[in-house]
C-alpha positions as CSV (number, residue, x, y, z in Angstrom):
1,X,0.0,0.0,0.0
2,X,1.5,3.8,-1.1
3,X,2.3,6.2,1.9
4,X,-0.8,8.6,2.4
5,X,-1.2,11.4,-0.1
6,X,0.3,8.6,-2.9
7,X,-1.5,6.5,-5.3
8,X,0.1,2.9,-7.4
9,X,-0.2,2.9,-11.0
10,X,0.3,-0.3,-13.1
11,X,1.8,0.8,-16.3
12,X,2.9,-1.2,-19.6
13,X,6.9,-2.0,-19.3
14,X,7.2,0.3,-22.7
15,X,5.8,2.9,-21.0
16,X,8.6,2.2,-18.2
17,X,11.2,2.6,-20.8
18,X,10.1,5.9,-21.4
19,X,9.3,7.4,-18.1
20,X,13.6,5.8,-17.5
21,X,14.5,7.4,-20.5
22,X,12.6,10.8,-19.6
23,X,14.7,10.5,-16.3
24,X,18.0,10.5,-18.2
25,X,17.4,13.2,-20.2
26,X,16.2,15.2,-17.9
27,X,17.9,14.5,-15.3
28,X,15.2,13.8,-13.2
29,X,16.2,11.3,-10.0
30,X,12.9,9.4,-9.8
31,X,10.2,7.9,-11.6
32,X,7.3,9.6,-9.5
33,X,9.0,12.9,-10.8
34,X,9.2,11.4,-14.4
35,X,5.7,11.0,-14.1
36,X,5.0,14.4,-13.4
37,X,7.1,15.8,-16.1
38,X,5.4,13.9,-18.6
39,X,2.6,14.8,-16.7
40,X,2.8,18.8,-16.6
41,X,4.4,18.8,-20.2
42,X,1.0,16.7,-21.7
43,X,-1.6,18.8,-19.9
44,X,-3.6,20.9,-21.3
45,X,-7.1,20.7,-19.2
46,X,-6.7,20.4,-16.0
47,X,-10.4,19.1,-15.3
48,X,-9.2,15.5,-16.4
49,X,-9.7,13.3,-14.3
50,X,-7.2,10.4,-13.0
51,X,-8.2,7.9,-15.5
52,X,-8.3,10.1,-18.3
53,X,-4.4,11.8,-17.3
54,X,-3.3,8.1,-17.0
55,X,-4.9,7.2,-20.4
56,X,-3.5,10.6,-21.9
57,X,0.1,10.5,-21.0
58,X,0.3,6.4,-22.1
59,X,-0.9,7.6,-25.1
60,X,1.5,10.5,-25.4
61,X,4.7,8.2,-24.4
62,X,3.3,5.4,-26.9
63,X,3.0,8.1,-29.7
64,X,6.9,9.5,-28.8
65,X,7.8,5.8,-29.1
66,X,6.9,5.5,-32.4
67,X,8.3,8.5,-33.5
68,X,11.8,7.9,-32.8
């Protein structure tokens, strides 16, 4: 169970890849803040709700995937 004020995704290994390689390049020192990177650099409406910024930024590391 996460620490209070945390919540446990279950995300695709490819999408794992990313969020590691986002840490590199960025030079960010874990994946909670990888997360959040992608996170704050995806949205655009910030009524989404959990399931729909989950969905989102999957799809936004899957598309940047494919185009490199």
């Amino acid at each position: 169970m996460p620490p209070n004020g945390y919540t446990t995704i279950t995300i695709p290994e490819e999408t794992s890849e990313r969020l590691t390689q986002l840490m590199i390049q960025h030079e960010l020192e874990t994946m909670s803040e990888a997360v959040e990177y992608a996170v704050d650099s995806t949205l655009t409406n910030d009524s989404l709700s959990d399931a729909e910024l989950a969905q989102l930024l999957y799809q936004r590391l899957r598309s940047s995937d494919t185009n490199t």
